[in-house]
C-alpha positions in Angstrom: 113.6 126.3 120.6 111.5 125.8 123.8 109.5 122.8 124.1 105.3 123.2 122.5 105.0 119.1 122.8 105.9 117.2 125.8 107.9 114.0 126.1 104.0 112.1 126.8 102.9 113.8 123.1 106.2 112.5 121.8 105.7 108.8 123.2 102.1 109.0 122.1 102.7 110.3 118.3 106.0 108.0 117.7 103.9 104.6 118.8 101.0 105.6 116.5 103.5 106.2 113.6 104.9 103.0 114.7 101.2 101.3 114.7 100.8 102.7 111.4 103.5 101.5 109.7 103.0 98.0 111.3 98.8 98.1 110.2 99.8 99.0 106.9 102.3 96.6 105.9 100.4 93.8 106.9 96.9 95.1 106.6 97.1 97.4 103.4 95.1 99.7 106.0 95.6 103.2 108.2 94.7 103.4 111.6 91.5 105.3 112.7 93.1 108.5 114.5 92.7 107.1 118.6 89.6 108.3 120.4 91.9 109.4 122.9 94.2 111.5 121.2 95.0 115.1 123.2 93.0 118.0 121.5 96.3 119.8 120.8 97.7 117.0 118.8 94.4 117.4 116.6 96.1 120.7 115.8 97.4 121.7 112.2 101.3 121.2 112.0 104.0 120.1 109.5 105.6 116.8 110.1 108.1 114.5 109.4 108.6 110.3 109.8 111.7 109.1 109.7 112.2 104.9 109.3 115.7 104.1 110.3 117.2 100.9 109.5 119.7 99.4 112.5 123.2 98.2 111.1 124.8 96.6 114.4 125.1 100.0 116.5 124.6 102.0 113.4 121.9 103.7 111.8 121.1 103.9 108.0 117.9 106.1 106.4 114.9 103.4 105.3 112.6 105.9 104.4 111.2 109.7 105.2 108.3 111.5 103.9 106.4 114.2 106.0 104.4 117.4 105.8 106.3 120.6 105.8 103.2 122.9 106.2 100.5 122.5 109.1 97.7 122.0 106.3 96.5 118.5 108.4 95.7 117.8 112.0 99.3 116.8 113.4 97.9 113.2 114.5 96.0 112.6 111.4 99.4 113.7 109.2 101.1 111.6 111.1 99.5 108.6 110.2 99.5 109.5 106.4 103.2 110.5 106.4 104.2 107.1 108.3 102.3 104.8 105.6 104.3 107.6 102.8 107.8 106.4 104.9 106.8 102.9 104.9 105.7 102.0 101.0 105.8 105.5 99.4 109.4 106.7 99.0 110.8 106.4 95.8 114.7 105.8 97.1 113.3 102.7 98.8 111.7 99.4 98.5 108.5 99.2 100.6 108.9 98.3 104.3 108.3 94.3 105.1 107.3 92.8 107.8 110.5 90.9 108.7 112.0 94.5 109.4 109.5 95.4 112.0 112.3 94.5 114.3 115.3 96.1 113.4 113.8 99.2 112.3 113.8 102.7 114.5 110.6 104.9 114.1 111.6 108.9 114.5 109.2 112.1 114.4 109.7 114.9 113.7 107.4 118.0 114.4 107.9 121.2 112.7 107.2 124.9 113.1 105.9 126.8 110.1 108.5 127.3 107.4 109.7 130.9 107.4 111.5 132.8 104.4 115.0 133.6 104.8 115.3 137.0 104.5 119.0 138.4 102.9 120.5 140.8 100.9 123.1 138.5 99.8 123.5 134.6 100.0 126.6 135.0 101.7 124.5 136.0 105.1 123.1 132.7 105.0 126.0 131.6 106.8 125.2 133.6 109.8 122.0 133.0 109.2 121.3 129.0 109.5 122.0 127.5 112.8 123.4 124.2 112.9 121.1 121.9 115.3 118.4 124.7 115.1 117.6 125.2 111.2 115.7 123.0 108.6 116.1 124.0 105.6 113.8 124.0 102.6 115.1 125.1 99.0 113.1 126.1 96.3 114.4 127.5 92.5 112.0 126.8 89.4 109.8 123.9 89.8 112.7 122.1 92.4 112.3 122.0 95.6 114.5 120.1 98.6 114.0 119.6 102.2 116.5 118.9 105.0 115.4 118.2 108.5 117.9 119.9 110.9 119.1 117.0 112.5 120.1 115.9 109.3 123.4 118.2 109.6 123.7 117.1 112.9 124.1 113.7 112.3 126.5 113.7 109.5 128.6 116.8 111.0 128.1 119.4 108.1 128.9 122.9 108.7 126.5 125.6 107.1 127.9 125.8 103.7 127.7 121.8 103.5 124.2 122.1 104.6 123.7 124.3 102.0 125.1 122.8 99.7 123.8 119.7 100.6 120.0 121.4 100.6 120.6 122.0 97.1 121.5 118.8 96.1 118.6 117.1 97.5 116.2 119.8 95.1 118.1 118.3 92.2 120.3 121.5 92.1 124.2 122.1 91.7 125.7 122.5 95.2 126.8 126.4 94.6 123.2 127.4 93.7 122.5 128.7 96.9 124.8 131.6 96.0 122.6 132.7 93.4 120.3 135.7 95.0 117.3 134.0 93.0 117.5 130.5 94.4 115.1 131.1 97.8 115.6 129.5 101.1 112.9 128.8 104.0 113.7 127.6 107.6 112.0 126.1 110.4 112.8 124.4 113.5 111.4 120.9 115.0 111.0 118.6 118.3 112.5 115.3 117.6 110.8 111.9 119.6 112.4 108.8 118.7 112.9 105.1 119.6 116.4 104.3 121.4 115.9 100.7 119.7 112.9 98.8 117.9 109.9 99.4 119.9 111.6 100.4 122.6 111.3 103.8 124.8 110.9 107.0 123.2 113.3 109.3 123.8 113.7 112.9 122.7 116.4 114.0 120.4 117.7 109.9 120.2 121.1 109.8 119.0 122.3 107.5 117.1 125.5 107.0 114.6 124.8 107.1 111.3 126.6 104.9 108.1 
């Protein structure tokens, strides 16, 4: 996808999330959005923060909530999704202060999901784009969301992302063969910390356990 936010948006959004989580966990408080934030960041838009815990030269997931729809100013939801990453997702414990150090802040900002349009779930495959594509599933009342890095990072193939999609809505692995199960896509620019509060970078790489 070409580039909407530039690598100075990316430094300035991934060192609030970064303030955030740090004025939180101490404070029990949110950061005021900053006086000088760039109009266009004051713009609606979906987003993601991703906590990564370092493990030597490794990476392993601490927390990630976001925003999939642009319902909130992208600086304001970034604020609320990093205090959700730090002390509001259910897989983890809340973020302390003794892992301000070894922890990676990563954002991710996403374009409007889109239905994936198909006769038959087989076209998926050709469909999704590895390194392109999140995915979002929805059937009944479940619902599961997979930023496209995530693929990426663990080296998946379509079907495993698919399957893998599924999974994360609570779903068996082969529902996304069922024409009633209902897939949405989007793409997203990636800013992240090469090491704890250090530069940010975008699309950071880093191996994940």
């Amino acid at each position: 996808m070409s580039h909407v936010y530039s690598d100075a948006d990316g430094v300035f959004l991934v060192k609030l999330a970064r303030q955030t989580v740090e004025d939180y966990v101490r404070l029990r408080r949110k950061p005021d959005v900053p006086a000088d934030t760039p109009s266009h960041l004051r713009k609606e838009s979906g987003v993601f923060v991703t906590l990564n815990a370092t493990r030597g030269d490794s990476v392993t997931l601490r927390g990630c909530i976001g925003r999939p729809y642009p319902t909130q100013p992208l600086v304001e939801a970034t604020i609320d999704s990093a205090v959700d990453a730090a002390s509001n997702d259910f897989r983890f414990s809340p973020v302390s202060v003794k892992e301000f150090d070894s922890i990676l802040v990563e954002l991710s900002i996403l374009t409007p999901p889109q239905k994936i349009k198909c006769s038959d779930p087989t076209d998926l495959l050709d469909l999704v784009e590895i390194g392109r594509d999140g995915l979002i599933v929805s059937r009944g009342g479940r619902r599961g969301l997979l930023l496209p890095q995530v693929p990426v990072e663990w080296g998946w193939g379509v079907k495993e992302f698919l399957e893998q999609t599924c999974n994360k809505a609570g779903l068996p692995a082969n529902m996304w063969l069922d024409p009633k199960t209902e897939f949405m896509s989007f793409q997203a620019e990636i800013f992240g910390e090469e090491k704890p509060r250090g530069n940010v970078v975008r699309n950071p790489q880093h191996p994940r356990v």
